[in-house]
N, CA and C of each residue as an Amber inpcrd file, in Angstrom:
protein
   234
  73.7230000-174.7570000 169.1320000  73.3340000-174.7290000 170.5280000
  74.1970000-173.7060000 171.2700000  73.6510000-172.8910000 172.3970000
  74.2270000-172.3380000 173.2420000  74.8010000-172.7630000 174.3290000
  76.5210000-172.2620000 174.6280000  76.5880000-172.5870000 175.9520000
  75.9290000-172.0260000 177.0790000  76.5140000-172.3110000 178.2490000
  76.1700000-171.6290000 179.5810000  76.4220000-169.9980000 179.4430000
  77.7000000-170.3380000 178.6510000  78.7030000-169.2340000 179.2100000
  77.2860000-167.9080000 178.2530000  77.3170000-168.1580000 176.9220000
  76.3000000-167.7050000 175.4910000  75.2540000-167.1710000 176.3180000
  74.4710000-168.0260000 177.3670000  73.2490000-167.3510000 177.6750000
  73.5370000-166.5960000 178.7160000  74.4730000-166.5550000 179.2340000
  74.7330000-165.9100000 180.5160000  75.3050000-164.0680000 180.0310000
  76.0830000-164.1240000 178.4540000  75.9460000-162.9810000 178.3460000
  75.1680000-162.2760000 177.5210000  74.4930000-163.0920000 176.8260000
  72.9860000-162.5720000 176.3580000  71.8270000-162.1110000 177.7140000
  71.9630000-162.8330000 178.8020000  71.3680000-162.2810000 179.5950000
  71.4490000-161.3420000 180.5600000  73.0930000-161.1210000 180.4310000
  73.8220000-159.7310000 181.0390000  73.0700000-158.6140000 180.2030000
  73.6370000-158.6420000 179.1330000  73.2710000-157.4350000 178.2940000
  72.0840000-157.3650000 177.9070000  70.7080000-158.3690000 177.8940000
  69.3870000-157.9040000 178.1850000  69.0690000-157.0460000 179.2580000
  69.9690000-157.3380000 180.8410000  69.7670000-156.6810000 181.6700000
  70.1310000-154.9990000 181.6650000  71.5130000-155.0590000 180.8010000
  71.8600000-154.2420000 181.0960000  71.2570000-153.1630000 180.0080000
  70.7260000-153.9180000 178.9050000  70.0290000-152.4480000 178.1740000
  68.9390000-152.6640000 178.7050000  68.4410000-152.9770000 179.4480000
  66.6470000-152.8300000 180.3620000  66.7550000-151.6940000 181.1350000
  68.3370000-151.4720000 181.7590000  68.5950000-150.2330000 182.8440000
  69.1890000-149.2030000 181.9250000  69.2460000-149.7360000 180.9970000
  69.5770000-148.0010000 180.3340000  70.6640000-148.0560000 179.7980000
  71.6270000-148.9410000 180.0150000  73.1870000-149.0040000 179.0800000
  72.8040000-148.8890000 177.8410000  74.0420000-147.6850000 177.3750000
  74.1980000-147.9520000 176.1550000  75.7200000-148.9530000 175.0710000
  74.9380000-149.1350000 174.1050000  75.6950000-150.4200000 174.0190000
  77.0310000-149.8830000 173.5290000  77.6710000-148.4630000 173.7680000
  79.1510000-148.9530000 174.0300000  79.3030000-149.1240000 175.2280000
  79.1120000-148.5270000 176.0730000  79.2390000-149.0470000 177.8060000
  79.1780000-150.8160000 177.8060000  77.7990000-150.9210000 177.6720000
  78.0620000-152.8420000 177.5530000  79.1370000-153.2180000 176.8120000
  79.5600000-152.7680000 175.5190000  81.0690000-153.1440000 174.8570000
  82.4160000-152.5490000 175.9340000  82.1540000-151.9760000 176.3010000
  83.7250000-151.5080000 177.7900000  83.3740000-152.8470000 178.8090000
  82.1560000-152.6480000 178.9710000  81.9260000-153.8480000 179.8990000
  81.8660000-155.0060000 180.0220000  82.0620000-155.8860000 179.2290000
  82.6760000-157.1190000 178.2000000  83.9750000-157.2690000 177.6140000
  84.7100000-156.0520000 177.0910000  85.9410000-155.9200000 177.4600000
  87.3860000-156.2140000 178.5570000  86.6710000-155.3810000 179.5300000
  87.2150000-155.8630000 180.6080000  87.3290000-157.3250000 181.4050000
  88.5520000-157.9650000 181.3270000  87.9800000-159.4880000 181.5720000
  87.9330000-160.0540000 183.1170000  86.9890000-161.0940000 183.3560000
  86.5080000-160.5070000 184.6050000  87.9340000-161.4850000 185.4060000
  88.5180000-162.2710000 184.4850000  89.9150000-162.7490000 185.2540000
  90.9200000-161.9250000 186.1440000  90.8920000-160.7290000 185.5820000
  91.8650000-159.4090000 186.2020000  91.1340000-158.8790000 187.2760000
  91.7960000-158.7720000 188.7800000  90.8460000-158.3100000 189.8410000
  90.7230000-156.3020000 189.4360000  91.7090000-156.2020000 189.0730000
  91.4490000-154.4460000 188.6240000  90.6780000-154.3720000 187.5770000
  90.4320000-155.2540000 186.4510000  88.9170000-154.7350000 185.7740000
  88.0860000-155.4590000 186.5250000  88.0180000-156.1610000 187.0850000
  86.6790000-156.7640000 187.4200000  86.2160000-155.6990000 188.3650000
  87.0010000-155.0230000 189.0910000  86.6730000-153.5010000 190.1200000
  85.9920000-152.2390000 189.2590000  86.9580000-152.3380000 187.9190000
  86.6340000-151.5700000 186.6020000  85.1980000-151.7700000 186.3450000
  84.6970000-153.0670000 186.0730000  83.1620000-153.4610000 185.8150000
  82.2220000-153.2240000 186.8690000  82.9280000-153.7060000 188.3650000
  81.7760000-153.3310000 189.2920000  81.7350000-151.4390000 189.1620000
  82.6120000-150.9510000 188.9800000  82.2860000-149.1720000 189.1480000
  81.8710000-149.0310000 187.9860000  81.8040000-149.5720000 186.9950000
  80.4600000-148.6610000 185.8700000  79.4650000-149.2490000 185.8020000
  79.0690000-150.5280000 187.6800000  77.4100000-150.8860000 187.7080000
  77.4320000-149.5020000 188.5380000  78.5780000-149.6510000 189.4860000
  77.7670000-148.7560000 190.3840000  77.6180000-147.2770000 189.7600000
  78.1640000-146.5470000 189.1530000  77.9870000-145.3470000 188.2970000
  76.8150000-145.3550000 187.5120000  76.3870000-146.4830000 187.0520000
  75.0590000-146.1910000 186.2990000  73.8890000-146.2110000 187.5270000
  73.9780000-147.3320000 188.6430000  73.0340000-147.7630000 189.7570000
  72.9400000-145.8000000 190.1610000  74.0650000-145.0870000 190.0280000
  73.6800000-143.6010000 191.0300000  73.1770000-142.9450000 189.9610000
  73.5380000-142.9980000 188.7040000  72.6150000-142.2930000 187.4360000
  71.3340000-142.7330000 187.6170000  70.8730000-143.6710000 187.8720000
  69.7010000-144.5210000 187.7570000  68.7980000-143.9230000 189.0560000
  69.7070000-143.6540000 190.0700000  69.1930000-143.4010000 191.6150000
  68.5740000-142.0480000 191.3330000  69.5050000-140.9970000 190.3970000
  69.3000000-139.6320000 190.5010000  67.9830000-139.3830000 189.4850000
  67.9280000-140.2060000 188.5680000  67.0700000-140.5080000 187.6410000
  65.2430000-139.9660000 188.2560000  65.7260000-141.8480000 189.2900000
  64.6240000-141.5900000 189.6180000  63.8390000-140.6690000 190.4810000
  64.6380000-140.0050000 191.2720000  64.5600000-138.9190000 192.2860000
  63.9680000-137.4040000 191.5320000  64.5100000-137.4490000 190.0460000
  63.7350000-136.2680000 189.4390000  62.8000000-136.9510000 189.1470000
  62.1140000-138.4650000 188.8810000  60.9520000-138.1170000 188.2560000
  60.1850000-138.4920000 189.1240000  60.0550000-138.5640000 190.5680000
  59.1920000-138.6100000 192.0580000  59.1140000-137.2580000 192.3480000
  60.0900000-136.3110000 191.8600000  59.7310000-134.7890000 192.0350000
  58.6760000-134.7210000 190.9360000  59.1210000-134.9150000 189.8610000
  57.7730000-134.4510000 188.7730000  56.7770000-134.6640000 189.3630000
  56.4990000-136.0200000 189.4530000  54.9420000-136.5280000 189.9810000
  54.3460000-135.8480000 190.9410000  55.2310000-135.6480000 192.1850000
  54.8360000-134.6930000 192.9380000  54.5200000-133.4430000 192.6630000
  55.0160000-132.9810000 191.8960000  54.6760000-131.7890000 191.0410000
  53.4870000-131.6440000 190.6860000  53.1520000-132.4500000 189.5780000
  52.0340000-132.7530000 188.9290000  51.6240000-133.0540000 189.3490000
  51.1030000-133.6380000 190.9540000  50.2510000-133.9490000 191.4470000
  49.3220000-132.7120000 192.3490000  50.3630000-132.0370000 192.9240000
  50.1520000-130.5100000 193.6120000  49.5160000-129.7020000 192.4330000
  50.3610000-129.4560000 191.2310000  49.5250000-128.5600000 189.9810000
  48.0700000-129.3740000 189.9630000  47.9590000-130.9020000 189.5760000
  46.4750000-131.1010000 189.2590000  45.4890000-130.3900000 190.5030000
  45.7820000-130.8390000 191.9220000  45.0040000-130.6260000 192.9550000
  44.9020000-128.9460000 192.7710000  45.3110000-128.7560000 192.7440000
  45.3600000-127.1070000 192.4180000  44.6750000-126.5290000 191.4090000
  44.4360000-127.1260000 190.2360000  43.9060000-127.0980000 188.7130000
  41.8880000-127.2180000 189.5780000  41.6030000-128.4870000 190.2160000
  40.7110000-128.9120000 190.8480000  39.7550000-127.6610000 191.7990000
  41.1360000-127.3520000 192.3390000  40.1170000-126.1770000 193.1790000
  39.7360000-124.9530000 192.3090000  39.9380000-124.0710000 191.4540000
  39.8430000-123.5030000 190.2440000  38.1910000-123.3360000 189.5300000
């Protein structure tokens, strides 16, 4: 049987490879124990470092689309 504690970091690290971690990052990030207030600062800055990778991410691919959306309309008149 699983504890609390078992599903709680099975369900961290589902989350966190859903956003894109790779699993040494999740191993730094499990490392750090969240008892210590300087890693636990440690853990919140490599959410927030991936959250602005993730931000910039998506910002190129709303340019693509837009892109590709101007090229199709354009393809259309042709």
């Amino acid at each position: 049987m699983f504890s609390d504690n078992n599903v709680n970091r099975l369900t961290t690290i589902q989350c966190l490879r859903n956003t894109g971690f790779g699993i040494e990052i999740i191993r730094n990030y499990f490392e750090l124990s969240s008892e210590n207030a300087v890693e636990l600062k440690d853990r919140y800055l490599i959410i927030l470092e991936h959250e602005e990778l993730l931000l910039q991410k998506k910002m190129i691919l709303k340019n693509n689309l837009l892109l590709f959306k101007i090229l199709n309309l354009n393809m259309k008149k042709i």
